[in-house]
N, C-alpha and C positions, 0 to 999 in steps of 0.2 A: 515612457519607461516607468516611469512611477505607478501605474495599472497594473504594469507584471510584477513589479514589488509588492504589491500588496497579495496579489494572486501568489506569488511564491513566499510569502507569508503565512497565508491561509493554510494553504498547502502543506505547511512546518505542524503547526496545530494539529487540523486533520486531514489526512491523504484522501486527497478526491477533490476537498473543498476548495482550492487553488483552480482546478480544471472547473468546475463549475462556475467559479466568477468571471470565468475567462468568455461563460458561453458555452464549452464543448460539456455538455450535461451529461452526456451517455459515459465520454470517456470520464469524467468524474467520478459516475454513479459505479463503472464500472472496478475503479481503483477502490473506492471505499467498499464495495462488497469483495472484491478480491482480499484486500488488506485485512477489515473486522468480521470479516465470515468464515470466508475459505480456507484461509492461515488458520486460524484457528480450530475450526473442522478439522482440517488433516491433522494436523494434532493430537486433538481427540480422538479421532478415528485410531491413528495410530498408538495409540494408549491402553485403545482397548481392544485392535486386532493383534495387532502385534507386538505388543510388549519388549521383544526383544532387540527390534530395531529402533526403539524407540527415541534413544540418545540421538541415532544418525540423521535421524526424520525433525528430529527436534533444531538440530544444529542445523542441518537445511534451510527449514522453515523461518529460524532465527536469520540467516545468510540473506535467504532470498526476500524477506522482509525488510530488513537493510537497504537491499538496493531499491527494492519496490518503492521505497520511501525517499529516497536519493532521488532515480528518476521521476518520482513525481514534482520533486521541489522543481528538478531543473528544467521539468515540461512547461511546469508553472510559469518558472519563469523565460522563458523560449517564449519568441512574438507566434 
């Protein structure tokens, strides 16, 4: 238990790094590029295509980063 504590600590820090000390390296890799890339991307994308949906795409991205980061603690910490 004490393994996945520390993994679900990691994990708090930076999203991915929990799933990588666990071993599962893909799904790690793949949460810390979702989280510090892709979030951010649409973001910007949306800034500069669409300006006017901007708020809604923002509040989104804010939402769904939230949970991103939630589920990743609590994957972390899951045997």
């Amino acid at each position: 238990m004490k393994y996945y504590f520390l993994a679900a600590i990691c994990s708090t820090l930076i999203t991915g790094l929990g799933q990588i000390v666990k071993g599962e390296i893909n799904k790690g890799v793949s949460l810390l590029l979702l989280f510090y890339f892709v979030l951010p991307a649409i973001t910007y994308l949306s800034l500069m295509l669409l300006p006017l949906f901007f708020p809604y795409i923002l509040g989104f991205v804010i939402i769904f980063g939230i949970i991103l980061w939630c589920y990743n603690i609590w994957d972390a910490l899951a045997r």
